[in-house]
CHARMM-style PDB file with segment names, atoms N, HN, CA, C and O in Angstrom:
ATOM      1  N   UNK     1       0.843  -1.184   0.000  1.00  0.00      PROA
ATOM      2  CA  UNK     1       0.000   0.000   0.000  1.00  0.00      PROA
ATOM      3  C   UNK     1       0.887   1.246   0.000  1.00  0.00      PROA
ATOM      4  O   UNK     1       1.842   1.403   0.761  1.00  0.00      PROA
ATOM      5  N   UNK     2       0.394   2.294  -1.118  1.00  0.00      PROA
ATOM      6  HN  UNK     2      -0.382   2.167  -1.735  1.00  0.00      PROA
ATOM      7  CA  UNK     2       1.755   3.579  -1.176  1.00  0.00      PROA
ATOM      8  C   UNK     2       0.945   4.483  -0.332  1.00  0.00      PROA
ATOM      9  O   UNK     2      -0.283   4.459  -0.249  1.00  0.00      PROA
ATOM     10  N   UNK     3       1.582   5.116   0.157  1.00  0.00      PROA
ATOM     11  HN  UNK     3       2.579   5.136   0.090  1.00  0.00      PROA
ATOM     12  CA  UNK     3       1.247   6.284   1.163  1.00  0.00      PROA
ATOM     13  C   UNK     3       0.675   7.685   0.234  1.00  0.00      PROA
ATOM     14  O   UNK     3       1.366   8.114  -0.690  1.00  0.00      PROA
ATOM     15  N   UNK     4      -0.390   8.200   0.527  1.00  0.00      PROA
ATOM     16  HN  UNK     4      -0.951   7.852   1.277  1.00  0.00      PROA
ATOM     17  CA  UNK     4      -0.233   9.238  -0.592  1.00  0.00      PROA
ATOM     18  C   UNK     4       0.042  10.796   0.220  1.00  0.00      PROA
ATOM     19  O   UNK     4      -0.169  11.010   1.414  1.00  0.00      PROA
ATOM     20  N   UNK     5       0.391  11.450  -0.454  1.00  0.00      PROA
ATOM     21  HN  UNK     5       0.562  11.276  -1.423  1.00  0.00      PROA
ATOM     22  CA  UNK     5       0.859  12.682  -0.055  1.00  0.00      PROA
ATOM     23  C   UNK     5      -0.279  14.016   0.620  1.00  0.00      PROA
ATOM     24  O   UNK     5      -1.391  14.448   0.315  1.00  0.00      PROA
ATOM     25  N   UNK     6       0.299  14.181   1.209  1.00  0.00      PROA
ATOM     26  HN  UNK     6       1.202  13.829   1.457  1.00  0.00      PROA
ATOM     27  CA  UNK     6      -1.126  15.096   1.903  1.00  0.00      PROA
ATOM     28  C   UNK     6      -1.269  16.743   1.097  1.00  0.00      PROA
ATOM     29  O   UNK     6      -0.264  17.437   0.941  1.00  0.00      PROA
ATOM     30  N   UNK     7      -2.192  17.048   0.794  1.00  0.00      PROA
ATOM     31  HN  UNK     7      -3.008  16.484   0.921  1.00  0.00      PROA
ATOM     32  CA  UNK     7      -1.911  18.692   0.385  1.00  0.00      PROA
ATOM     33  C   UNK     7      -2.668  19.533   1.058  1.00  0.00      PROA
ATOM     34  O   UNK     7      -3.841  19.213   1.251  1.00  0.00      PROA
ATOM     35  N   UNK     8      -2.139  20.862   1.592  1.00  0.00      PROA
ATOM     36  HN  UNK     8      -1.186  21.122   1.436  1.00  0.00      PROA
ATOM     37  CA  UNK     8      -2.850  21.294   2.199  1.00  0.00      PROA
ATOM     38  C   UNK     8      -4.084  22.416   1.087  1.00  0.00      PROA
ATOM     39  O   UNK     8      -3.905  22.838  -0.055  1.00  0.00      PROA
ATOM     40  N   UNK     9      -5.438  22.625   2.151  1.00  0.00      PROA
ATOM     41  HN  UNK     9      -5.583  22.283   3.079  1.00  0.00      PROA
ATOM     42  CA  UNK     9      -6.849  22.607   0.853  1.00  0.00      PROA
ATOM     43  C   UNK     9      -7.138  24.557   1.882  1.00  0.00      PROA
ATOM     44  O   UNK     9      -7.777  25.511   1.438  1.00  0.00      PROA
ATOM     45  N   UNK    10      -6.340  24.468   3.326  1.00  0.00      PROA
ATOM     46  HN  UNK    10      -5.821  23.693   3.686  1.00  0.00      PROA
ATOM     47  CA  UNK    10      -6.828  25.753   3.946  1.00  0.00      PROA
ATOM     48  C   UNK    10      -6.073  26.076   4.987  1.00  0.00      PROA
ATOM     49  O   UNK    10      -5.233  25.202   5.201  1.00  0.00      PROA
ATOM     50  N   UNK    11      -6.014  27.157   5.875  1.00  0.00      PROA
ATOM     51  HN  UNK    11      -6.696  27.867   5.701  1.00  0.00      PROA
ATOM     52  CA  UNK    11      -5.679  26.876   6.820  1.00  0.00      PROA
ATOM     53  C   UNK    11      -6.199  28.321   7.908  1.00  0.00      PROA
ATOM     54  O   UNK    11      -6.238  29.499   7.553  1.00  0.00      PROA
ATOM     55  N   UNK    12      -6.510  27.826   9.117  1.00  0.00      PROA
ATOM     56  HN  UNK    12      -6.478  26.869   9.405  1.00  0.00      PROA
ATOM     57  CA  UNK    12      -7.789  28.108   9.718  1.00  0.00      PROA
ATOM     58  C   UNK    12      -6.492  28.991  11.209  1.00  0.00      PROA
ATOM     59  O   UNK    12      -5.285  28.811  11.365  1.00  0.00      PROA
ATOM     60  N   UNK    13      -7.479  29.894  12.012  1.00  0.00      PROA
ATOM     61  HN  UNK    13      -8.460  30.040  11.885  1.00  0.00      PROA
ATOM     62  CA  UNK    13      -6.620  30.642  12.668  1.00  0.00      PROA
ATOM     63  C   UNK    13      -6.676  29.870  14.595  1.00  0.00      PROA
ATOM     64  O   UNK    13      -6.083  30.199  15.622  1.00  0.00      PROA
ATOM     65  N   UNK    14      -7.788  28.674  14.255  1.00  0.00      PROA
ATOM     66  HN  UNK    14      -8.270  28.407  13.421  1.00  0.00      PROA
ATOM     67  CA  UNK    14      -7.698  28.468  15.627  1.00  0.00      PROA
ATOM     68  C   UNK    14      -8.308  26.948  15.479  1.00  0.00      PROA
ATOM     69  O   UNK    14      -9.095  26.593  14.601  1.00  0.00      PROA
ATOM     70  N   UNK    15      -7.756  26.107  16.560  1.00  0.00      PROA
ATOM     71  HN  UNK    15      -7.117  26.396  17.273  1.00  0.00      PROA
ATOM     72  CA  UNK    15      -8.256  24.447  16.602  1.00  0.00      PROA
ATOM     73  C   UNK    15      -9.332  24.439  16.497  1.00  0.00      PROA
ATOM     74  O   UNK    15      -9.528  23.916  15.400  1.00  0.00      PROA
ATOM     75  N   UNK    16     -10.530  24.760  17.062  1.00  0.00      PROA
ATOM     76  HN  UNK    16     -10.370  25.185  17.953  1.00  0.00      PROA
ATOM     77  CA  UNK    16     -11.213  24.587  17.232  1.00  0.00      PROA
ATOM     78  C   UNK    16     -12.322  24.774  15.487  1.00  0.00      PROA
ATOM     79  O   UNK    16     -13.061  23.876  15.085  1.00  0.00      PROA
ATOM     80  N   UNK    17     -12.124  26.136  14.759  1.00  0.00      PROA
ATOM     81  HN  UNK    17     -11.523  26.866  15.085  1.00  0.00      PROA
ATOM     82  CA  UNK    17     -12.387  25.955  13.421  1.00  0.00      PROA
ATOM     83  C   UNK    17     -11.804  24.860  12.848  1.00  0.00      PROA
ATOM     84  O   UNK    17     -12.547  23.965  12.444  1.00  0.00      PROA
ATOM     85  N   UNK    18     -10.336  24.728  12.705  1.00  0.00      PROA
ATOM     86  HN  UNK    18      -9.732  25.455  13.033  1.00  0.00      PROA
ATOM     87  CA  UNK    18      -9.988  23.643  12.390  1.00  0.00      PROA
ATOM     88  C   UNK    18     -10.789  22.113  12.252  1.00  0.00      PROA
ATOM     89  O   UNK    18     -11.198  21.587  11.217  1.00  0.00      PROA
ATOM     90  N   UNK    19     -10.858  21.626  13.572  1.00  0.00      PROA
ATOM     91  HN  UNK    19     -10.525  22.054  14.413  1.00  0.00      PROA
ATOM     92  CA  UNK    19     -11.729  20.716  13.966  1.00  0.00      PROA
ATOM     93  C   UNK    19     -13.365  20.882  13.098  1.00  0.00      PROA
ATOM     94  O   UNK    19     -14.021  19.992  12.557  1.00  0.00      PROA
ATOM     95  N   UNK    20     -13.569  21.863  13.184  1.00  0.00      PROA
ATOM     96  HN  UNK    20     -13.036  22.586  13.623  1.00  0.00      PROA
ATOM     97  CA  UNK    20     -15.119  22.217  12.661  1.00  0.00      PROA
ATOM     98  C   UNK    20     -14.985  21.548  10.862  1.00  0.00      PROA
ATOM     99  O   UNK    20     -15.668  20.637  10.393  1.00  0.00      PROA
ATOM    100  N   UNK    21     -14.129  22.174  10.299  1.00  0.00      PROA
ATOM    101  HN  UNK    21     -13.574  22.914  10.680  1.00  0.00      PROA
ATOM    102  CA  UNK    21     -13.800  21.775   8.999  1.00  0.00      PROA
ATOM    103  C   UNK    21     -13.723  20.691   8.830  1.00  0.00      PROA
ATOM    104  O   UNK    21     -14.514  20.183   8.034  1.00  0.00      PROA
ATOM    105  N   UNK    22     -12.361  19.549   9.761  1.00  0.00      PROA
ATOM    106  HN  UNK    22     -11.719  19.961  10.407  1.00  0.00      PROA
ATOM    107  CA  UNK    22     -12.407  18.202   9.878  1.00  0.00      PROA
ATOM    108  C   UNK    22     -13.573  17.589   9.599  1.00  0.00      PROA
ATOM    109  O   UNK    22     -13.636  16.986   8.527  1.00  0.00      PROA
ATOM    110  N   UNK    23     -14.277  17.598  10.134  1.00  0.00      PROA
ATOM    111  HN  UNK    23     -14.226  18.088  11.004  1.00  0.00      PROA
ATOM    112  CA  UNK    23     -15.548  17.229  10.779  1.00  0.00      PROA
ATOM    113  C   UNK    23     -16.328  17.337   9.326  1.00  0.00      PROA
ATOM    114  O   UNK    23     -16.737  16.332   8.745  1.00  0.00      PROA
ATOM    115  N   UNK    24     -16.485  18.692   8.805  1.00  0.00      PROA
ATOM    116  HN  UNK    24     -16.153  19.508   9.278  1.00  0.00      PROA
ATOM    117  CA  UNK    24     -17.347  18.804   7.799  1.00  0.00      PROA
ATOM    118  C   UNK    24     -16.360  18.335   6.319  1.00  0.00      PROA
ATOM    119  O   UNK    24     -16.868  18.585   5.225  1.00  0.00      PROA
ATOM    120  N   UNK    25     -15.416  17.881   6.349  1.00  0.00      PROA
ATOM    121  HN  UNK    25     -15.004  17.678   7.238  1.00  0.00      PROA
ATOM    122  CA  UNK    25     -14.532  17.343   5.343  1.00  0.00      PROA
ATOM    123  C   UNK    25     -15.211  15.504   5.050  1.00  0.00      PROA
ATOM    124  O   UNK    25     -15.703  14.888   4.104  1.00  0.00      PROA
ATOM    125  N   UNK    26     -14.761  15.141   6.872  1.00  0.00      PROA
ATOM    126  HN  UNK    26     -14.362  15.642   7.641  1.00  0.00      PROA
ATOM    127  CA  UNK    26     -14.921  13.810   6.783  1.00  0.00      PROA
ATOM    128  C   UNK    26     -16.230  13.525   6.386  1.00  0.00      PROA
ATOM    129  O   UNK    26     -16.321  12.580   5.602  1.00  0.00      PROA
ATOM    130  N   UNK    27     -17.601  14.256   6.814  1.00  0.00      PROA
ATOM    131  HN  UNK    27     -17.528  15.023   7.451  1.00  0.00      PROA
ATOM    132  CA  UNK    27     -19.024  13.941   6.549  1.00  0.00      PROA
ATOM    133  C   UNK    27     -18.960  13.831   4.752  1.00  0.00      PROA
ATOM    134  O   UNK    27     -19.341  12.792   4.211  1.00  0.00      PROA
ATOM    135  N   UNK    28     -18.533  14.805   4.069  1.00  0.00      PROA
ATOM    136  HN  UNK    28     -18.224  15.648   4.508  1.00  0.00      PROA
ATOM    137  CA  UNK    28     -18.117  14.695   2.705  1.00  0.00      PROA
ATOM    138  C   UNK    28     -18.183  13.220   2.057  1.00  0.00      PROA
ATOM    139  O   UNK    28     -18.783  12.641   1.151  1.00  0.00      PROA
ATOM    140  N   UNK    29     -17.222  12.951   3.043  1.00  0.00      PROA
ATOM    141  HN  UNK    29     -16.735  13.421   3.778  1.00  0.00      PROA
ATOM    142  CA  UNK    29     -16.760  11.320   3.147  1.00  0.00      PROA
ATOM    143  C   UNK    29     -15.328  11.358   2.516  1.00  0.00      PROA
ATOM    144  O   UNK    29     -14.758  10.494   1.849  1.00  0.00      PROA
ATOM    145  N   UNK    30     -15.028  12.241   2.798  1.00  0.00      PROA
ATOM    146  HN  UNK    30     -15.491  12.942   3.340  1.00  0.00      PROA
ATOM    147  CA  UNK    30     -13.255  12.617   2.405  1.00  0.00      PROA
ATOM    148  C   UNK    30     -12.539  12.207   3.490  1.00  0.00      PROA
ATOM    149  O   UNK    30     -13.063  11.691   4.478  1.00  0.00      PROA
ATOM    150  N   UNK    31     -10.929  12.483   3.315  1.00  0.00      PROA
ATOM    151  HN  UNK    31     -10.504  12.903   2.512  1.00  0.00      PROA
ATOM    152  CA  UNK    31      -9.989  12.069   4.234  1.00  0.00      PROA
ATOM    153  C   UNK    31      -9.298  12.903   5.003  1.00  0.00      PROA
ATOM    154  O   UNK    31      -8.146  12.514   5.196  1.00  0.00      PROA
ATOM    155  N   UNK    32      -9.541  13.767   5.441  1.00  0.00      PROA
ATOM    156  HN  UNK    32     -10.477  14.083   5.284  1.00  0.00      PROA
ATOM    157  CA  UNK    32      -8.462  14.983   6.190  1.00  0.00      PROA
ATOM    158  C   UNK    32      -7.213  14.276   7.386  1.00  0.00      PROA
ATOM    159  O   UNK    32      -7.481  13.327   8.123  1.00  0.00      PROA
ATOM    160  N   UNK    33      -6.570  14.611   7.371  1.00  0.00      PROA
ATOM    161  HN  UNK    33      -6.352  15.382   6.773  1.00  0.00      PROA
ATOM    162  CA  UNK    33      -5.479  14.590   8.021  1.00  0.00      PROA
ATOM    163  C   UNK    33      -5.991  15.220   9.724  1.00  0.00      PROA
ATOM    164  O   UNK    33      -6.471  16.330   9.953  1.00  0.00      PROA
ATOM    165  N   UNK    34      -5.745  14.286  10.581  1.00  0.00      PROA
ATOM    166  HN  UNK    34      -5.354  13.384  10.395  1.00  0.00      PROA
ATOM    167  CA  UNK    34      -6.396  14.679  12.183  1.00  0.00      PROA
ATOM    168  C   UNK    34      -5.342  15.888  12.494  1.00  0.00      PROA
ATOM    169  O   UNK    34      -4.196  15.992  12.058  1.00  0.00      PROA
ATOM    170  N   UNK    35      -5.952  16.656  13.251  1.00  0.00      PROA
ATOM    171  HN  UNK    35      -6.884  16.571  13.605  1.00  0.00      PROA
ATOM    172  CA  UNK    35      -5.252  17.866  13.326  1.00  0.00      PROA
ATOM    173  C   UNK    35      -4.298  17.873  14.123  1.00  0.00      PROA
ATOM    174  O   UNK    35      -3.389  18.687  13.958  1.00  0.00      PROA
ATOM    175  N   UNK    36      -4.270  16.698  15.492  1.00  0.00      PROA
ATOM    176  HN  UNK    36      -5.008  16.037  15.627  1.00  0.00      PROA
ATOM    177  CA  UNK    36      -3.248  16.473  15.728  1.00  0.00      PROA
ATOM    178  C   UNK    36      -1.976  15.635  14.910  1.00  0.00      PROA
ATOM    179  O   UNK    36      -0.975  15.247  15.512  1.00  0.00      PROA
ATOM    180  N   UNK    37      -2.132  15.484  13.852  1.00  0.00      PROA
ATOM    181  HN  UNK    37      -2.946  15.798  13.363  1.00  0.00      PROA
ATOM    182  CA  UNK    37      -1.038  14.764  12.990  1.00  0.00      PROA
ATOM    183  C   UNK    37      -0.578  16.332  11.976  1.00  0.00      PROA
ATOM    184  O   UNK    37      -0.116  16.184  10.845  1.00  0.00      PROA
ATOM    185  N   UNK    38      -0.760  17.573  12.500  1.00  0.00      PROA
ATOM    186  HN  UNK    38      -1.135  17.693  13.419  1.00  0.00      PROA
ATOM    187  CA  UNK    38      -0.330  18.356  11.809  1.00  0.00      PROA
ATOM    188  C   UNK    38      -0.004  19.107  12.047  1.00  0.00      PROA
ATOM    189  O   UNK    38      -0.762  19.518  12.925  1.00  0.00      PROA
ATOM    190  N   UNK    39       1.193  20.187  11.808  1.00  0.00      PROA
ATOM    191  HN  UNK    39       1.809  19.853  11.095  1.00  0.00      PROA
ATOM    192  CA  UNK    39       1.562  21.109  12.844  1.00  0.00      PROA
ATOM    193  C   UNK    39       1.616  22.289  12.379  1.00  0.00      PROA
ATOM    194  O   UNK    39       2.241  22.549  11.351  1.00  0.00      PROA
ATOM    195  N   UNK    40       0.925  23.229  13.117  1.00  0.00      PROA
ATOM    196  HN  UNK    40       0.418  23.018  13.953  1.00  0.00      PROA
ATOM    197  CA  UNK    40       0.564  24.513  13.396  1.00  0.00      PROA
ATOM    198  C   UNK    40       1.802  25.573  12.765  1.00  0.00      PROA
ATOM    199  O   UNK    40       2.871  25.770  13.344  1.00  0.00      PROA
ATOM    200  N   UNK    41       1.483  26.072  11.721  1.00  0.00      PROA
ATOM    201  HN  UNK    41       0.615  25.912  11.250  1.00  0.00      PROA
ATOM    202  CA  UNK    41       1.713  27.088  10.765  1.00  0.00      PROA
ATOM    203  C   UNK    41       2.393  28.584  11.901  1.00  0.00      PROA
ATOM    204  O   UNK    41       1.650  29.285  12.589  1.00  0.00      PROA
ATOM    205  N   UNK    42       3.555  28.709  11.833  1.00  0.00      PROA
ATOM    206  HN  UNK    42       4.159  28.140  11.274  1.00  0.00      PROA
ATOM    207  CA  UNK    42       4.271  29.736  13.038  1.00  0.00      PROA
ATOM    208  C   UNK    42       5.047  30.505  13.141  1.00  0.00      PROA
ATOM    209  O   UNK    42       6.062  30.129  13.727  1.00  0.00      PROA
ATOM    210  N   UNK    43       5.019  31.677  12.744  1.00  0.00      PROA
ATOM    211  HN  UNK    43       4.195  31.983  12.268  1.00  0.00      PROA
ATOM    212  CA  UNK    43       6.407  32.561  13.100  1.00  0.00      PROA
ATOM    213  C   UNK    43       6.660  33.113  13.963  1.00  0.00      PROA
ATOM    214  O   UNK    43       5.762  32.945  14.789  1.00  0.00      PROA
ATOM    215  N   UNK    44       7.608  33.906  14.428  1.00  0.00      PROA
ATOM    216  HN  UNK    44       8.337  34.042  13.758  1.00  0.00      PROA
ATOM    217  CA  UNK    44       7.619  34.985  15.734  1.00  0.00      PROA
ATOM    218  C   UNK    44       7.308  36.246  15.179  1.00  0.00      PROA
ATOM    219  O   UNK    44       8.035  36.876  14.410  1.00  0.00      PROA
ATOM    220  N   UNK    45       6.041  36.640  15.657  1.00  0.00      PROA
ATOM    221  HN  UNK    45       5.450  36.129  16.282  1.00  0.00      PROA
ATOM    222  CA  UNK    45       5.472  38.125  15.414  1.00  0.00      PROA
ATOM    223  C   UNK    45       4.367  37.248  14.315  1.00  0.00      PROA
ATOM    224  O   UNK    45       4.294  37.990  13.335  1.00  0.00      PROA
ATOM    225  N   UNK    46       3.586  36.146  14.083  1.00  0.00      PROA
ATOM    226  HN  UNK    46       3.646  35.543  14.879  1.00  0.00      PROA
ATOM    227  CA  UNK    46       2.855  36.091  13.209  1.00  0.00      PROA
ATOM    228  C   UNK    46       1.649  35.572  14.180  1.00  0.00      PROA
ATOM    229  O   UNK    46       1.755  35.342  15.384  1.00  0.00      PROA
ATOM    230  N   UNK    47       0.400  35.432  13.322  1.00  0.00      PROA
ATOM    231  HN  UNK    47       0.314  35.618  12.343  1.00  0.00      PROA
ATOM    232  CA  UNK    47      -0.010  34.518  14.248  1.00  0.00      PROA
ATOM    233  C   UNK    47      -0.113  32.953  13.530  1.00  0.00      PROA
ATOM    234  O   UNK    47       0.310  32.712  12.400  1.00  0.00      PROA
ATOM    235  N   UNK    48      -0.615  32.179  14.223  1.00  0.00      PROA
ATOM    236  HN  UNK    48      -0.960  32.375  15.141  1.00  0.00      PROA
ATOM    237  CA  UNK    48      -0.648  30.799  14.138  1.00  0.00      PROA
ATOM    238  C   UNK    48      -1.439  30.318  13.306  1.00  0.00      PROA
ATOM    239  O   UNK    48      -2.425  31.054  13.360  1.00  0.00      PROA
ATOM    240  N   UNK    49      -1.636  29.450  12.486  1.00  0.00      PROA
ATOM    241  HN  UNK    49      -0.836  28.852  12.441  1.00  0.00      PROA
ATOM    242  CA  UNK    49      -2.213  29.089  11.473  1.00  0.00      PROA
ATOM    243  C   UNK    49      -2.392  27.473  10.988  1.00  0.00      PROA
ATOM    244  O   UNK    49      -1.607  26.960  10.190  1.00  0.00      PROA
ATOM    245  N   UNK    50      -3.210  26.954  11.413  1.00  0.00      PROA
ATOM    246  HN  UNK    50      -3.848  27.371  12.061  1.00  0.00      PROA
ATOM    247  CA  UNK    50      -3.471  25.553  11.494  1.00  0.00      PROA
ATOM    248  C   UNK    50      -3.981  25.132   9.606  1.00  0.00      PROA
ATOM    249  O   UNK    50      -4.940  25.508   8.932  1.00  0.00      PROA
ATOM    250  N   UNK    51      -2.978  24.343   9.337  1.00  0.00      PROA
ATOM    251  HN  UNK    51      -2.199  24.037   9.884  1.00  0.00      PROA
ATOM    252  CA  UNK    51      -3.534  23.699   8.208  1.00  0.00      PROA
ATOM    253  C   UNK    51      -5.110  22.519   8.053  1.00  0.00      PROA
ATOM    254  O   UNK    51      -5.612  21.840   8.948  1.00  0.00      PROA
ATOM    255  N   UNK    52      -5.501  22.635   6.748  1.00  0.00      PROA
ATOM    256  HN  UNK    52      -5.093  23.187   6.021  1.00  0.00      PROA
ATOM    257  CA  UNK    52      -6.531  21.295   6.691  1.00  0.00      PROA
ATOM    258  C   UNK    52      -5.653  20.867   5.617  1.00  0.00      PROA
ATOM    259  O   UNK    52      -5.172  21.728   4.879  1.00  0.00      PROA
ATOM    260  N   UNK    53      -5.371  19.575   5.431  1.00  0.00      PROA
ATOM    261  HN  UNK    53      -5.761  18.875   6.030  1.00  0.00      PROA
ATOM    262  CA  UNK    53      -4.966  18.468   4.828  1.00  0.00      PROA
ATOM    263  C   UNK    53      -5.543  17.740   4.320  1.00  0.00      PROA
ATOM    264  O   UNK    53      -6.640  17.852   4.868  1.00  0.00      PROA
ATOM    265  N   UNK    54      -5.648  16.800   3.409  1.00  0.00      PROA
ATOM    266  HN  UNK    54      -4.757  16.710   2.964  1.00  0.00      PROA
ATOM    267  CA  UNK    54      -6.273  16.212   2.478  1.00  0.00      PROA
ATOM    268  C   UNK    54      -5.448  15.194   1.540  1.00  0.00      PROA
ATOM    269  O   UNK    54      -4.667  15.529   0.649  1.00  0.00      PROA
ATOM    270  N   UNK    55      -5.730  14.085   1.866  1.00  0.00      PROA
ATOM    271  HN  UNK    55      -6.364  13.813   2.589  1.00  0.00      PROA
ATOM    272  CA  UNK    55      -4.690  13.595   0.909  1.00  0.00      PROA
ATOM    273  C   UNK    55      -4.501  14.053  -0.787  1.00  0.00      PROA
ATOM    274  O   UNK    55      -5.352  14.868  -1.145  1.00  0.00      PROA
ATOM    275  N   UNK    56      -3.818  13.768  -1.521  1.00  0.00      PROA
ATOM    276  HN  UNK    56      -3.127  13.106  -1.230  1.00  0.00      PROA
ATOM    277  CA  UNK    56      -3.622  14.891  -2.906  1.00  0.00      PROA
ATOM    278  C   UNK    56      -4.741  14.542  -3.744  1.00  0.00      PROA
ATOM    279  O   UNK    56      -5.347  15.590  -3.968  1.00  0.00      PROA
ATOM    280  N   UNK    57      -5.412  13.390  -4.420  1.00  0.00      PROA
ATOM    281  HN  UNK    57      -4.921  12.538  -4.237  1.00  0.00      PROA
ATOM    282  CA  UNK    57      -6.213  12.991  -5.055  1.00  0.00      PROA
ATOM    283  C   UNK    57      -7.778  13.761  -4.167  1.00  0.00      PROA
ATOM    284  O   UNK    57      -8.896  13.838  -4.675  1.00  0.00      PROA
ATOM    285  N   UNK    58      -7.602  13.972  -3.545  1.00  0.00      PROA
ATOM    286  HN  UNK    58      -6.693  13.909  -3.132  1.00  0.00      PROA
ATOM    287  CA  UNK    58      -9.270  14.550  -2.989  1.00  0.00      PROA
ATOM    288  C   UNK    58      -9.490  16.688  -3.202  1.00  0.00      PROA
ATOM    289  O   UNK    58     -10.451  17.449  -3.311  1.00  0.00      PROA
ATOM    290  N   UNK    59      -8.125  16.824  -3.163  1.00  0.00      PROA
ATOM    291  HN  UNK    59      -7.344  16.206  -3.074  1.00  0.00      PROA
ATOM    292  CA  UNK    59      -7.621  17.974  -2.912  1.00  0.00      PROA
ATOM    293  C   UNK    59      -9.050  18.500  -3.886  1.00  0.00      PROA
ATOM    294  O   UNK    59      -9.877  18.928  -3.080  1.00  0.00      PROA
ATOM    295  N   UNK    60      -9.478  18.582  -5.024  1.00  0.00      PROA
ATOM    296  HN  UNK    60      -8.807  18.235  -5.678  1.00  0.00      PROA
ATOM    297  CA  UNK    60     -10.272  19.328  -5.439  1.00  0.00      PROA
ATOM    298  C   UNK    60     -11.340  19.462  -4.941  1.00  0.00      PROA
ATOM    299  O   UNK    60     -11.868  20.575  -4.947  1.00  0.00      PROA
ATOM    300  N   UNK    61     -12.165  18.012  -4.183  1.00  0.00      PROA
ATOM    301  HN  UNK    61     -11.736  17.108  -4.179  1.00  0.00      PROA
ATOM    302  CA  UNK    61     -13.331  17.798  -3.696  1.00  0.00      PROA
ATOM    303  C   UNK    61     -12.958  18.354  -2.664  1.00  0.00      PROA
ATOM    304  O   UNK    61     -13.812  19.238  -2.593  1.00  0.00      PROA
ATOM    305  N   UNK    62     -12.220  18.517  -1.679  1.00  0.00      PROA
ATOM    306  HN  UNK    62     -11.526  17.799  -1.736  1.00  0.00      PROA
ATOM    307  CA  UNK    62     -12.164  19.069  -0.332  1.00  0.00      PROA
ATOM    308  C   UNK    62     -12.340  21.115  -0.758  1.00  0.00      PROA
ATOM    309  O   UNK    62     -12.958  21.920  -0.061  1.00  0.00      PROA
ATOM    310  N   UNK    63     -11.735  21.366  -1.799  1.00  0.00      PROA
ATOM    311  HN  UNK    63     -11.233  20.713  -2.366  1.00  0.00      PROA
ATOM    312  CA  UNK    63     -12.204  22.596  -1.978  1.00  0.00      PROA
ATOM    313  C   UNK    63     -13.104  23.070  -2.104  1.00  0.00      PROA
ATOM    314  O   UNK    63     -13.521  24.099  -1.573  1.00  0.00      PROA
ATOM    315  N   UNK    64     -13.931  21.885  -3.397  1.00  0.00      PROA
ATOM    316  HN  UNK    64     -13.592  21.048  -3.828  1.00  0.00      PROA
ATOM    317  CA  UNK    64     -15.357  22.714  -3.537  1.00  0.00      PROA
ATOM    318  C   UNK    64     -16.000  22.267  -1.897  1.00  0.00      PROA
ATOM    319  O   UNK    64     -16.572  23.197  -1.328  1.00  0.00      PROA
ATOM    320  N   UNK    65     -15.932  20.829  -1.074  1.00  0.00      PROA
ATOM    321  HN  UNK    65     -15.467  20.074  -1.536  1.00  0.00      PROA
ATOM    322  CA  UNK    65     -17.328  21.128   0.203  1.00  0.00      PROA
ATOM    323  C   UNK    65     -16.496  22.487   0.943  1.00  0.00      PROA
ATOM    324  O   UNK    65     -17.193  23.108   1.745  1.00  0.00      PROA
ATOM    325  N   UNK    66     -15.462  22.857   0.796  1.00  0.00      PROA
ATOM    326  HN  UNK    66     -14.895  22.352   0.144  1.00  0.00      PROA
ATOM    327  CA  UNK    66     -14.964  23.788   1.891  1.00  0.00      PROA
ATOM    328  C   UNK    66     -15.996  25.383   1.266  1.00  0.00      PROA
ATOM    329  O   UNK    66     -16.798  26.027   1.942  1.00  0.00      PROA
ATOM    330  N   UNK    67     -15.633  25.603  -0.036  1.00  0.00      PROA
ATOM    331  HN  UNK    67     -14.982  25.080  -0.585  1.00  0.00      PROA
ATOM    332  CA  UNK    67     -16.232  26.540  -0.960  1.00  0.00      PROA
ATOM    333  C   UNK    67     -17.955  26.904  -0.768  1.00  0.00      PROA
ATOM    334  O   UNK    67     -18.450  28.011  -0.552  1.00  0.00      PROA
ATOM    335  N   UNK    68     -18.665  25.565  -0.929  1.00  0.00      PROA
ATOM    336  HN  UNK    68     -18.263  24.666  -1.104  1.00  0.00      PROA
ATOM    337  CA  UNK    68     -19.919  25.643  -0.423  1.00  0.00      PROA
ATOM    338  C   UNK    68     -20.227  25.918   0.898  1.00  0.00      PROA
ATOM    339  O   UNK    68     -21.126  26.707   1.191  1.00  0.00      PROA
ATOM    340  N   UNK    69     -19.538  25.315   1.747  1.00  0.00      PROA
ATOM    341  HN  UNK    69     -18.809  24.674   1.509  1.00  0.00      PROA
ATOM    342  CA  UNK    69     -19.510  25.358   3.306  1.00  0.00      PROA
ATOM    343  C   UNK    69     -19.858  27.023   3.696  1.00  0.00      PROA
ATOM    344  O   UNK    69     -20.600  27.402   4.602  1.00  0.00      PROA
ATOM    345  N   UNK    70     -19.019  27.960   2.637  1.00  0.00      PROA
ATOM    346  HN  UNK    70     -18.417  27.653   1.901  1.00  0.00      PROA
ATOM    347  CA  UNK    70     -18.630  29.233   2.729  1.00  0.00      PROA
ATOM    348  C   UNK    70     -19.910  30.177   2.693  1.00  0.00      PROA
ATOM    349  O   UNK    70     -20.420  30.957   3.497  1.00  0.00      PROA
ATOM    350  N   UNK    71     -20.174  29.794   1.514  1.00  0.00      PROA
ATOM    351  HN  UNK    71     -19.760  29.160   0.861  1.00  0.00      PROA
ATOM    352  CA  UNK    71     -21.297  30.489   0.399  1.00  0.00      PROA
ATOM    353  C   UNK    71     -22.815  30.558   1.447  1.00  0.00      PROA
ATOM    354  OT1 UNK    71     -23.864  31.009   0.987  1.00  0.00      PROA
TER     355      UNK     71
END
């Protein structure tokens, strides 16, 4: 079994959105990457920035439910 590569589809300013997305990714019936398997986007003087992940083959479908999610 090959591992596939994760891409990131967003990235959200606090866990808890984060999680919210997860959540509405997986109902999709997509694959997101658990947010603890991902690490928090960081500079000094920036703020923090949590990725959503997706393995690469879904990457389009995770845009459009994220896109609708929006609208």
């Amino acid at each position: 079994m090959r591992k596939t590569a994760f891409t990131t589809v967003d990235t959200v300013r606090n866990s808890n959105e984060a999680e919210h997305l997860i959540v509405l990714l997986r109902s999709a019936g997509l694959h997101p990457a658990d947010l603890a398997m991902t690490t928090p986007l960081a500079m000094p003087g920036t703020v923090t920035r949590f990725p959503i992940q997706v393995p690469g083959e879904e990457t389009e479908l995770a845009k459009n439910v994220l896109r609708r999610a929006t609208v």
